[in-house]
DRENRO-111693 format. One record per residue (C-alpha): x, y negated, z negated; residue number from 1. Coordinates in nm, 3 decimals. Example, Ala and Ser with C-alpha at 12.3 -4.5 7.8 and 13.67 -1.06 7.14 Angstrom:
<vexdos>
[vexdo [1.230,0.450,-0.780],1]
[vexdo [1.367,0.106,-0.714],2]
</vexdos>
This chain:
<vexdos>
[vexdo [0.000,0.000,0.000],1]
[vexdo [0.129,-0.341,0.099],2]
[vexdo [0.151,-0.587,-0.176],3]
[vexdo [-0.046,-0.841,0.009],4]
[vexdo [-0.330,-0.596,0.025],5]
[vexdo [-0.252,-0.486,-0.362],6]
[vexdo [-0.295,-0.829,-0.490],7]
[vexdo [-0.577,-0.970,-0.256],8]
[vexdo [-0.776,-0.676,-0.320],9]
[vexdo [-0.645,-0.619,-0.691],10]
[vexdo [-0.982,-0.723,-0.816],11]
[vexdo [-1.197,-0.471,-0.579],12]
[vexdo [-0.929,-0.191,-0.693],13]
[vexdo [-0.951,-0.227,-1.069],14]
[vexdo [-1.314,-0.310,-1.100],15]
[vexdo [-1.424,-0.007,-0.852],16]
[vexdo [-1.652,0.217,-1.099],17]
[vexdo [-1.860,-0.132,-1.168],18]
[vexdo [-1.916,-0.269,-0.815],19]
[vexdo [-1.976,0.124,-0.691],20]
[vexdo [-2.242,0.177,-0.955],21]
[vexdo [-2.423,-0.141,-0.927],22]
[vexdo [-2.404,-0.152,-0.532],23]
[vexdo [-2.531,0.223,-0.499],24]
[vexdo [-2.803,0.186,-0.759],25]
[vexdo [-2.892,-0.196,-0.654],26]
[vexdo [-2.919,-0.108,-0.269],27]
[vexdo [-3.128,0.222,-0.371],28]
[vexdo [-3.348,0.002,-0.581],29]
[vexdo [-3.437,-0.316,-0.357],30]
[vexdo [-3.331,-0.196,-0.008],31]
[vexdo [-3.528,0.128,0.049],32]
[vexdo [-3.840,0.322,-0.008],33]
[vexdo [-4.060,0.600,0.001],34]
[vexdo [-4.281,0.520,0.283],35]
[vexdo [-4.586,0.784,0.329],36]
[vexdo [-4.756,0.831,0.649],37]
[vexdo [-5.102,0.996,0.665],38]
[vexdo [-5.174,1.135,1.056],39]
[vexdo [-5.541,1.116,1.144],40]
[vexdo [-5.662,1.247,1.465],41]
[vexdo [-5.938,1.016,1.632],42]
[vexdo [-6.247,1.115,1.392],43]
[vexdo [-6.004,1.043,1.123],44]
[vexdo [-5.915,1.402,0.995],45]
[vexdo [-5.620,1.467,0.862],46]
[vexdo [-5.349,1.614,1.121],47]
[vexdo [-5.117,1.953,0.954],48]
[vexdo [-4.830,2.070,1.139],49]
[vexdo [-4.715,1.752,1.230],50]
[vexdo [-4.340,1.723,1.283],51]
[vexdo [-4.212,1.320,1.283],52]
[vexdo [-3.874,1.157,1.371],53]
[vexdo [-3.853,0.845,1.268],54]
[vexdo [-3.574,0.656,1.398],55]
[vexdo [-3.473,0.271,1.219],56]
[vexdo [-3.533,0.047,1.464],57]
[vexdo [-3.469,-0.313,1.307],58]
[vexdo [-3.401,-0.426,0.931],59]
[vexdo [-3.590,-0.685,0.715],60]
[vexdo [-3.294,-0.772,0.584],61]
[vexdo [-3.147,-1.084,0.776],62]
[vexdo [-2.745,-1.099,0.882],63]
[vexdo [-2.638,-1.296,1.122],64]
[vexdo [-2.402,-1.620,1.220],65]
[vexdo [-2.401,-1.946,1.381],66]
[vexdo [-2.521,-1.946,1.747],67]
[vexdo [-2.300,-2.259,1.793],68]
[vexdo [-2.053,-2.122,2.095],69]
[vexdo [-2.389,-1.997,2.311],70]
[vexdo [-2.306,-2.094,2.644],71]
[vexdo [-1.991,-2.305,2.529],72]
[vexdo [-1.666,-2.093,2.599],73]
[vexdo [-1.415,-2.113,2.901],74]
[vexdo [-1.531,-1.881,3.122],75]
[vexdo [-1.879,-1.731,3.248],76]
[vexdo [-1.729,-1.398,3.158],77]
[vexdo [-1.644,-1.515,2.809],78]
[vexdo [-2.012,-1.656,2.754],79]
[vexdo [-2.170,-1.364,2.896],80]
[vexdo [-1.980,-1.129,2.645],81]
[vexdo [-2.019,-1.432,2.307],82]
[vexdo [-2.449,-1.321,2.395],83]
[vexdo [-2.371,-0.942,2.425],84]
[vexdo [-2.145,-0.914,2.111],85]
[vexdo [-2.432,-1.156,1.953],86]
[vexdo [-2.702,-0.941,1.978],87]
[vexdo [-2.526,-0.642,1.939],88]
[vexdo [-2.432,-0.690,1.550],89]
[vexdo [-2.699,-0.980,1.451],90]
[vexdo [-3.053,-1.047,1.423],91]
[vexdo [-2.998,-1.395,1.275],92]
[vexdo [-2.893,-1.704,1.400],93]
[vexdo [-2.810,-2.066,1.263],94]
[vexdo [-2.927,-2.252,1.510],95]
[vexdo [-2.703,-2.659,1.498],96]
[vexdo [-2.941,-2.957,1.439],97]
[vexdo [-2.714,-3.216,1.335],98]
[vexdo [-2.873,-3.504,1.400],99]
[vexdo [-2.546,-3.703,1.518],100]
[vexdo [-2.511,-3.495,1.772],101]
[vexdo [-2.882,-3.371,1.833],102]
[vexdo [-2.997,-3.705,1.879],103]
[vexdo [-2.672,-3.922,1.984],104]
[vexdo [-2.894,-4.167,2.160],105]
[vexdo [-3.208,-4.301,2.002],106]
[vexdo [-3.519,-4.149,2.113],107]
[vexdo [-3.342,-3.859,2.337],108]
[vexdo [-3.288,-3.555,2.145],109]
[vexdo [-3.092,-3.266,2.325],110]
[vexdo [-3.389,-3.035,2.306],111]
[vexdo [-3.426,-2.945,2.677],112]
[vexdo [-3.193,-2.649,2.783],113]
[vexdo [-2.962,-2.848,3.004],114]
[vexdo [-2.943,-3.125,2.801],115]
[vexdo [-2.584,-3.307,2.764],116]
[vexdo [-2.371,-3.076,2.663],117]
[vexdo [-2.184,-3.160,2.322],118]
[vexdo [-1.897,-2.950,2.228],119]
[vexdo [-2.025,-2.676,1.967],120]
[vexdo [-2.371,-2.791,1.990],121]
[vexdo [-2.586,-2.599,2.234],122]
[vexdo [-2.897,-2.725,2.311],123]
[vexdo [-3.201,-2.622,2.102],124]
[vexdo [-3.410,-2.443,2.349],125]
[vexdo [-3.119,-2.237,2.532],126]
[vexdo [-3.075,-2.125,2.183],127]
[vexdo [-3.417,-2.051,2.116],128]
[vexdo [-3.455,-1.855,2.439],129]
[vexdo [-3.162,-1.645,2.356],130]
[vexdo [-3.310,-1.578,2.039],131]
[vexdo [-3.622,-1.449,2.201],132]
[vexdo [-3.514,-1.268,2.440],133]
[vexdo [-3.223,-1.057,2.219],134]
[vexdo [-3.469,-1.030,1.930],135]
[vexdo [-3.273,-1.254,1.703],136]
[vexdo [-3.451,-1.454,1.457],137]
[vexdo [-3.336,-1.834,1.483],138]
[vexdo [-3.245,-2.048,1.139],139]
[vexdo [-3.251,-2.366,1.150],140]
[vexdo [-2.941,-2.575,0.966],141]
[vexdo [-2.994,-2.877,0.905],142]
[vexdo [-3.242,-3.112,0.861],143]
[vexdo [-3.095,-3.392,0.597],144]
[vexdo [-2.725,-3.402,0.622],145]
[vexdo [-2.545,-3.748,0.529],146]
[vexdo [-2.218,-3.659,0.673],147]
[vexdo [-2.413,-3.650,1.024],148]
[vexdo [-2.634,-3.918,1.014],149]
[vexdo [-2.630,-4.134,1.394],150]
[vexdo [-2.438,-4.463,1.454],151]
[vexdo [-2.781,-4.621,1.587],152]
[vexdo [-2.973,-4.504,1.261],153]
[vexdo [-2.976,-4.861,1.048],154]
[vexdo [-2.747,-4.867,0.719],155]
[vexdo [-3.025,-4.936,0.460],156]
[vexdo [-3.237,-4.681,0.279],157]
[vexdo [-3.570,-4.760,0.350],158]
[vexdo [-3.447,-4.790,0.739],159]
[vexdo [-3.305,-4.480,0.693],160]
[vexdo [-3.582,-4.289,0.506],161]
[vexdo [-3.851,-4.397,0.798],162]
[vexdo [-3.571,-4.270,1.066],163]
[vexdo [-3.582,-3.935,0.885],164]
[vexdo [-3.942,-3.902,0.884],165]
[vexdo [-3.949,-3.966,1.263],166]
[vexdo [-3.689,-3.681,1.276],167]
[vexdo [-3.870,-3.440,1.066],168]
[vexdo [-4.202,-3.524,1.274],169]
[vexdo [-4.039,-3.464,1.586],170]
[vexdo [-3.882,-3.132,1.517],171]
[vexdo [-4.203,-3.021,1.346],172]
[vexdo [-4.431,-3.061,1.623],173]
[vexdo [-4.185,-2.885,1.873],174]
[vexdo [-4.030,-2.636,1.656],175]
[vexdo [-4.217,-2.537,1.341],176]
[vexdo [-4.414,-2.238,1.521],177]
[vexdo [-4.083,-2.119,1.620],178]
[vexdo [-3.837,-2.156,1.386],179]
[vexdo [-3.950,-1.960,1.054],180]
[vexdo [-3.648,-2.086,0.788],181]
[vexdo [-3.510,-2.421,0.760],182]
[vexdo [-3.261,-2.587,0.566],183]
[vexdo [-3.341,-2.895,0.422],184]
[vexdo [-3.077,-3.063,0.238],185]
[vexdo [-2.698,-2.918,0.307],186]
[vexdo [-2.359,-3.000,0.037],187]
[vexdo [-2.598,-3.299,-0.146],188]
[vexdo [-2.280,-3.233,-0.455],189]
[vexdo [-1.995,-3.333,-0.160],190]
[vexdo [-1.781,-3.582,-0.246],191]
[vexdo [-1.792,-3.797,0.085],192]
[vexdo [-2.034,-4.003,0.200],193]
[vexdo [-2.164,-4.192,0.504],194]
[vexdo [-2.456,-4.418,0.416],195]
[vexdo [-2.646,-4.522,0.109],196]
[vexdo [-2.881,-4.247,0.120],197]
[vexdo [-2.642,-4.036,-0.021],198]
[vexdo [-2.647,-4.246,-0.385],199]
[vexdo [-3.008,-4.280,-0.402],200]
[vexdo [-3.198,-4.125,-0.686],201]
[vexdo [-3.370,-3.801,-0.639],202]
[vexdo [-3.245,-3.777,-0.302],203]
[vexdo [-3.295,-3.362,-0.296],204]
[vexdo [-3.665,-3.422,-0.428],205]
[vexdo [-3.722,-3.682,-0.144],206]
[vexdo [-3.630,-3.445,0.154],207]
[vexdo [-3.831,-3.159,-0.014],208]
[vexdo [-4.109,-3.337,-0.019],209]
[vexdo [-4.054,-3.492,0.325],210]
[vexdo [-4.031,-3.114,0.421],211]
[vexdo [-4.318,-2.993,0.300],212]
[vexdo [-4.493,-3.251,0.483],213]
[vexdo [-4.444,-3.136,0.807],214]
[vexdo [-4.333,-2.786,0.735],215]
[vexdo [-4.575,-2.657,0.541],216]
[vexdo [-4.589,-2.286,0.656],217]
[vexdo [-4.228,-2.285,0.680],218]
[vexdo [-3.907,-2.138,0.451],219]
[vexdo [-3.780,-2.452,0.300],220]
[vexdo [-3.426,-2.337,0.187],221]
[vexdo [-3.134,-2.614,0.017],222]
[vexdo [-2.776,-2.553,0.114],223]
[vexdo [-2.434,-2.604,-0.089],224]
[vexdo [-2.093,-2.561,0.012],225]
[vexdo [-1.900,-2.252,-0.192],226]
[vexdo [-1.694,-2.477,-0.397],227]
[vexdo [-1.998,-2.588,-0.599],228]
[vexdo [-2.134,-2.248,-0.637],229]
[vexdo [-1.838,-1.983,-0.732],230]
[vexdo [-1.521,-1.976,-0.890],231]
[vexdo [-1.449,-2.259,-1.111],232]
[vexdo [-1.791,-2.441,-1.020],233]
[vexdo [-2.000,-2.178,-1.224],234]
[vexdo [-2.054,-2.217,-1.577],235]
[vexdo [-2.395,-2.061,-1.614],236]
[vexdo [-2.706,-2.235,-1.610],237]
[vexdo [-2.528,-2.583,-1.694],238]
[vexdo [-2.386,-2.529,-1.316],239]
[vexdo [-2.413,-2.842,-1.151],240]
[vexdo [-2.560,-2.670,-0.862],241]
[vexdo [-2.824,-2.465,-1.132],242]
[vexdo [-2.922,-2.814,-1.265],243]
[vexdo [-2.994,-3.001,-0.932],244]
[vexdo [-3.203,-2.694,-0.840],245]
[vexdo [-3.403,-2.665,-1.205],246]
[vexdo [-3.469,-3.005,-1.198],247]
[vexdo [-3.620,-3.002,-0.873],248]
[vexdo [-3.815,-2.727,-0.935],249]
[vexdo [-3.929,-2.913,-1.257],250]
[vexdo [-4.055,-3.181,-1.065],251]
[vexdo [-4.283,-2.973,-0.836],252]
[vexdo [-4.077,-2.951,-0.534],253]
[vexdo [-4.104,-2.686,-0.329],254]
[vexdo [-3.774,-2.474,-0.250],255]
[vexdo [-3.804,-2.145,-0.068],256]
[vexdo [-3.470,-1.986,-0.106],257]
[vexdo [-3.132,-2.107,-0.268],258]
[vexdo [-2.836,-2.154,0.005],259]
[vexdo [-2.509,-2.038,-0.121],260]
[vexdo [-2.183,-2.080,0.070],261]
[vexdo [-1.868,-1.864,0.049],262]
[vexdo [-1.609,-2.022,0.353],263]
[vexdo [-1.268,-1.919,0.205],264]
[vexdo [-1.091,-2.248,0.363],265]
[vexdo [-0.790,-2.225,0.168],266]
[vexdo [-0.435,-2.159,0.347],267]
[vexdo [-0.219,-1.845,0.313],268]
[vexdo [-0.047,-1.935,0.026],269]
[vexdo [-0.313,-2.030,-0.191],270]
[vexdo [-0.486,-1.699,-0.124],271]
[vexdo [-0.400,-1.479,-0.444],272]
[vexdo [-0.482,-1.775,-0.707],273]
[vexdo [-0.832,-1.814,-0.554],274]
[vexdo [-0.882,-1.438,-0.471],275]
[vexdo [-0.868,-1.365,-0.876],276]
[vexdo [-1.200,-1.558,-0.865],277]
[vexdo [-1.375,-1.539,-0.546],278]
[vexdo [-1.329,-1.144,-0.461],279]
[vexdo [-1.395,-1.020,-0.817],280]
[vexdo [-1.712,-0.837,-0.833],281]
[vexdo [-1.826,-0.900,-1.179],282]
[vexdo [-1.787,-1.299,-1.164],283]
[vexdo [-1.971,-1.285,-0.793],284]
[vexdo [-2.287,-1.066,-0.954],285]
[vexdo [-2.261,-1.318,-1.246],286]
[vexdo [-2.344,-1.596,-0.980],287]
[vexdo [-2.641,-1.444,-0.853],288]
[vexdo [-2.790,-1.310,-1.151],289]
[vexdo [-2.791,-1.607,-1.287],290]
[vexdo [-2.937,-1.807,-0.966],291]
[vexdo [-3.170,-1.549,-0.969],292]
[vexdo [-3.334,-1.671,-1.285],293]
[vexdo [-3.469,-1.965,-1.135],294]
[vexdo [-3.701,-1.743,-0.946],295]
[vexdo [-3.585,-1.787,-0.620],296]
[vexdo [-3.449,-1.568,-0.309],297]
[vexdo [-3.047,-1.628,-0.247],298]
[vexdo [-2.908,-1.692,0.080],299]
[vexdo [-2.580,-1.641,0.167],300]
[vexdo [-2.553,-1.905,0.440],301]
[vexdo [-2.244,-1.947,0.548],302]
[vexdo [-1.949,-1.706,0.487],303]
[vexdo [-1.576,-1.698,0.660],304]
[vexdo [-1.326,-1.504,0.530],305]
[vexdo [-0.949,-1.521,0.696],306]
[vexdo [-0.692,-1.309,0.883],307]
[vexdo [-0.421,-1.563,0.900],308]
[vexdo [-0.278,-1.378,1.202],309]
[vexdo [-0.366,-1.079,1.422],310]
[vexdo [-0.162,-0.792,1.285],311]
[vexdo [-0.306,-0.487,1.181],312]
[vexdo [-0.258,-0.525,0.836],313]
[vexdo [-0.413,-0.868,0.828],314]
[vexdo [-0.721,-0.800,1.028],315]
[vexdo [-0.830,-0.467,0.812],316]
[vexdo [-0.771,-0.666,0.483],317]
[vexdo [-0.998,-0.914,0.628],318]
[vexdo [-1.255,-0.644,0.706],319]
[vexdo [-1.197,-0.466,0.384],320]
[vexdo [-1.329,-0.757,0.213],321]
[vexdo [-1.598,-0.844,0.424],322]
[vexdo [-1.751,-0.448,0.330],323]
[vexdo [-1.729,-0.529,-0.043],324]
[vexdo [-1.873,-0.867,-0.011],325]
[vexdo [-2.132,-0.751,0.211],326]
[vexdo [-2.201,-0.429,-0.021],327]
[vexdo [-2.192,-0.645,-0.315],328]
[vexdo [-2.431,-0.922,-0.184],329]
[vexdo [-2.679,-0.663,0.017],330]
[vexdo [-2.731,-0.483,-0.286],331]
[vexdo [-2.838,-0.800,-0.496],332]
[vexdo [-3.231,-0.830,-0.529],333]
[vexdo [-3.238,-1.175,-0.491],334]
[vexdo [-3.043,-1.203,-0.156],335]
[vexdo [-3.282,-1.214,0.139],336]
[vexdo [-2.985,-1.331,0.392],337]
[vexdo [-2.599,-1.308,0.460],338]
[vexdo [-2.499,-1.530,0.766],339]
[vexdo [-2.108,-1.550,0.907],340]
[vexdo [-2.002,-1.881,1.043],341]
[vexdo [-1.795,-1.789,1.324],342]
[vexdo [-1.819,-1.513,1.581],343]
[vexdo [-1.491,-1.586,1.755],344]
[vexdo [-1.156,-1.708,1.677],345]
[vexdo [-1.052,-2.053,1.842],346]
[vexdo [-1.299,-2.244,1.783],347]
[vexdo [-1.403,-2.342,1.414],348]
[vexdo [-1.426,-2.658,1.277],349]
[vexdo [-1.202,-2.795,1.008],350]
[vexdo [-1.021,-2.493,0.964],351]
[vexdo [-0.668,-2.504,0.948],352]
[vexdo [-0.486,-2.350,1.293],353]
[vexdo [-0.179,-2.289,1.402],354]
[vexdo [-0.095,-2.132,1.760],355]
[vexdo [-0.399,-1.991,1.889],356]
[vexdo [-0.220,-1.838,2.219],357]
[vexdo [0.003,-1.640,2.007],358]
[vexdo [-0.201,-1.572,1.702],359]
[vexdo [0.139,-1.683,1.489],360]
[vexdo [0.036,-1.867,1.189],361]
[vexdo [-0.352,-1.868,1.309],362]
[vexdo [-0.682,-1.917,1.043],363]
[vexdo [-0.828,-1.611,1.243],364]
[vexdo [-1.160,-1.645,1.059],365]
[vexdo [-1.373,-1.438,1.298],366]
[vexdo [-1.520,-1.154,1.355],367]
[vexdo [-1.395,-1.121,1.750],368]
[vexdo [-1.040,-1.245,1.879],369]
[vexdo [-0.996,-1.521,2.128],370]
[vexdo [-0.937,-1.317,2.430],371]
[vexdo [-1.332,-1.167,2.281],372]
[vexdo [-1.154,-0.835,2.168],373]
[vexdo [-1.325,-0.688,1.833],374]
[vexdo [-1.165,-0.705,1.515],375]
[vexdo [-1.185,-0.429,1.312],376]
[vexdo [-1.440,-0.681,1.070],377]
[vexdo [-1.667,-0.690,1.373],378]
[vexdo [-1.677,-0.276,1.380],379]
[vexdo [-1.727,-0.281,0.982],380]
[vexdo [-2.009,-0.563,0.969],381]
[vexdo [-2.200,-0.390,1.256],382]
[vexdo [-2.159,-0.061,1.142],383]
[vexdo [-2.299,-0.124,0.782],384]
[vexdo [-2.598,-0.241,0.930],385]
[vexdo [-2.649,0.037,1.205],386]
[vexdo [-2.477,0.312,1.070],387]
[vexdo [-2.445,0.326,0.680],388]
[vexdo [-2.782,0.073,0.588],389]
[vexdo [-2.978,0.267,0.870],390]
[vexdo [-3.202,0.554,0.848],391]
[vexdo [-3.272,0.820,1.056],392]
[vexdo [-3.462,1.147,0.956],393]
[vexdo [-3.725,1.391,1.039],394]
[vexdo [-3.999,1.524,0.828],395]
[vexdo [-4.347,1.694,0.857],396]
[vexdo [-4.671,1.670,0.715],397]
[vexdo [-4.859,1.934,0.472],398]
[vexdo [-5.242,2.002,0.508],399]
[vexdo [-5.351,1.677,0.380],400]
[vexdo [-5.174,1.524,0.688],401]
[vexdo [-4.908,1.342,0.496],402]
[vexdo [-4.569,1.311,0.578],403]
[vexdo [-4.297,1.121,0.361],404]
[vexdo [-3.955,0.969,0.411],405]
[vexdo [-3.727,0.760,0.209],406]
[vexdo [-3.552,0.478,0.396],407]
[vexdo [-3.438,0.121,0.441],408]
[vexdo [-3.725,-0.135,0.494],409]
[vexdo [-3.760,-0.208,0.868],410]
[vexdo [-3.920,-0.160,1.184],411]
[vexdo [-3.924,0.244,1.300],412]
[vexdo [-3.989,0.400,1.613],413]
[vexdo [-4.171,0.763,1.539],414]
[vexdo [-4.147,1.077,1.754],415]
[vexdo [-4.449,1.297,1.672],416]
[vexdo [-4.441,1.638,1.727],417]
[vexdo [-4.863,1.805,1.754],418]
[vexdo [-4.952,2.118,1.914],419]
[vexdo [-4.635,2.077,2.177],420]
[vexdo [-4.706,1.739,2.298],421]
[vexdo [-4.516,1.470,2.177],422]
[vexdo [-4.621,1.099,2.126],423]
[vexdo [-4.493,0.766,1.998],424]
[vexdo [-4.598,0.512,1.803],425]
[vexdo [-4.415,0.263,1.595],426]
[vexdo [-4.414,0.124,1.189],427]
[vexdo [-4.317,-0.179,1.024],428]
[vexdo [-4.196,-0.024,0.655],429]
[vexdo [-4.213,-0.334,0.464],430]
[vexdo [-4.045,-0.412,0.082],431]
[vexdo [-4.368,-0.604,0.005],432]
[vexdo [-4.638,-0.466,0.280],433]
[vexdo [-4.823,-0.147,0.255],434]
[vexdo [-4.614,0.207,0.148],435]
[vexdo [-4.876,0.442,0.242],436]
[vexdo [-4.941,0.383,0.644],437]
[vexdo [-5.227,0.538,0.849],438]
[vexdo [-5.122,0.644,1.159],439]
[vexdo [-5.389,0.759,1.427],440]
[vexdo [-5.255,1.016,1.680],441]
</vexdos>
């Protein structure tokens, strides 16, 4: 064992028996079921002798990453493989709506397909159509954002407040039947600012309320960057992050789902000090338990974990400790979400780089390699989701005409087996929906 993989993953190694026990028994718990499935023929009798396959088709569970390189690479051949390696290990998307670069020019939002093209920014509908074609549910991030706010947008509060309420009413009427989740407020405990908005009392409450408004029968989720939620940041519930949530809460807001961020920005050398904190299992279910009191799901929203180079040894430490995180955070009750930031090396924002042609000294903080190559983190966050978190089994019925099978909630395709003829139909196994489903042959 290399010492580099020794110390980074120290804390995984000597806290194994804890993080195996409560992953196994937490993903056993609050990921899967007994589903039981009563075959009726057309009168409605019960069916014996019924032999079913039922094969996992999708997961309620959400994983995904941004969608902000759609369309936005060097090459037609590169684009065309960003969408296939997309689809083929996500069915979640962050979807960019900053509104500096949504809506550079007063009054002429990049919604359209082939709008302008803005580097890292795709337009919202050639997003949305990707989405809906590749069966990828679309997130929306992010509705109030200081850090973002236009040139043209007028540097007073109240100015700024009625600007915002045109934006919200805007992006409601085109996109609220389409976009499920949105994030309302992102990194409100950052330290920089951009206009006064940012100092103004109950500035979270405002946009929740503004949100509400004209999202009613959407997800209303807050975001926070990972320095204000783990590590050092967490003391409990007298978290700063805890506080600003409780005492929005308190005063009748309505918050969905509590963002958490976990983007490992720190350079090679300062990896060991923060890994002692960040990658230790009992601190990270400490977090979330303790989030989870306020009654809320957890998101993970934004996650990058680095390389620092393209060897071997680098890449399968990085995907070593995406599988524990992943494991850790999957098997959490509370967590309804875990999105990665970037699919591809090359082309991440404020990241430090080095020589991207060579990989020497490169934050390689994706999933898939410049020249679109997967790394072996691609492999182990796909396979989690399609291989180990998947079910696939056969069963039969007994003379009431009821079959059972225990398996990760989901969409399932069934093969059923009657009398030598074989027919399909299909399920939706839900968490919260119905456990014992009728199914009429």
């Amino acid at each position: 064992m290399s010492d580099r993989r020794e110390t980074v993953l120290r804390a995984f190694f000597e806290q194994a028996d804890f993080m195996n026990e409560r992953v196994q028994t937490g993903i056993e718990l609050h990921r899967k079921g007994w589903a039981n499935l009563t075959f009726v023929d057309g009168q409605g009798r019960p069916v014996p002798g019924v032999t079913v396959e039922a094969s996992q088709r999708t997961h309620d569970f959400h994983y995904g990453a941004n969608l902000f390189m759609l369309d936005e690479l060097e090459s037609d051949e590169k684009n065309a493989e960003y969408r296939r390696l997309f689809a083929d290990a996500f069915n979640m998307a962050t979807v960019p709506f900053y509104w500096s670069d949504l809506e550079p020019e007063r009054g002429r939002p990049r919604f359209d397909r082939d709008s302008p093209r803005v580097y890292r920014r795709p337009a919202i509908d050639r997003c949305l159509e990707y989405c809906e074609a590749s069966g990828v549910t679309p997130k929306e991030h992010c509705l109030v954002y200081d850090f973002f706010t236009p040139d043209w947008v007028p540097r007073d509060v109240d100015s700024i407040k009625r600007a915002y309420e045109e934006r919200f009413r805007a992006l409601s009427e085109r996109y609220a039947a389409r976009i499920h989740g949105w994030e309302v407020i992102n990194e409100t405990l950052a330290a920089y600012h951009r206009t006064p908005l940012e100092d103004e009392p109950g500035l979270v409450e405002w946009a929740f309320r503004l949100a509400e408004r004209y999202f009613p029968d959407n997800e209303l989720i807050l975001n926070e960057m990972h320095s204000n939620v783990w590590g050092p940041a967490f003391h409990g519930d007298r978290s700063a992050y805890y506080l600003l949530i409780e005492r929005a809460l308190s005063r009748g807001c309505r918050i969905d789902a509590i963002g958490m961020q976990f983007h490992m920005f720190f350079r090679a050398e300062d990896e060991l000090a923060r890994a002692s904190y960040f990658y230790n299992p009992v601190t990270l279910y400490q977090v979330m338990d303790s989030y989870a009191k306020l009654g809320k799901p957890l998101q993970i929203t934004e996650v990058t974990i680095p390389a620092y180079s393209w060897e071997p040894e680098d890449e399968e430490i990085q995907a070593e400790i995406l599988k524990n995180l992943y494991s850790i955070w999957f098997s959490h009750p509370a967590m309804e979400a875990i999105i990665y930031w970037n699919l591809v090396d090359g082309y991440a924002a404020f990241a430090p780089q080095g020589d991207m042609a060579s990989g020497e000294n490169y934050y390689a903080g994706g999933l898939v390699r410049f020249d679109m190559t997967k790394k072996p983190a691609y492999y182990a966050l796909r396979d989690l989701f399609t291989k180990t978190w998947h079910t696939e089994t056969v069963t039969g019925t007994n003379d009431e005409g009821v079959a059972a099978f225990n398996g990760f909630f989901g969409k399932y395709d069934l093969e059923i087996t009657v009398d030598g003829k074989t027919i399909r139909r299909d399920i939706h196994f839900a968490k919260d929906g119905v456990r014992h489903l009728v199914v009429r042959l």
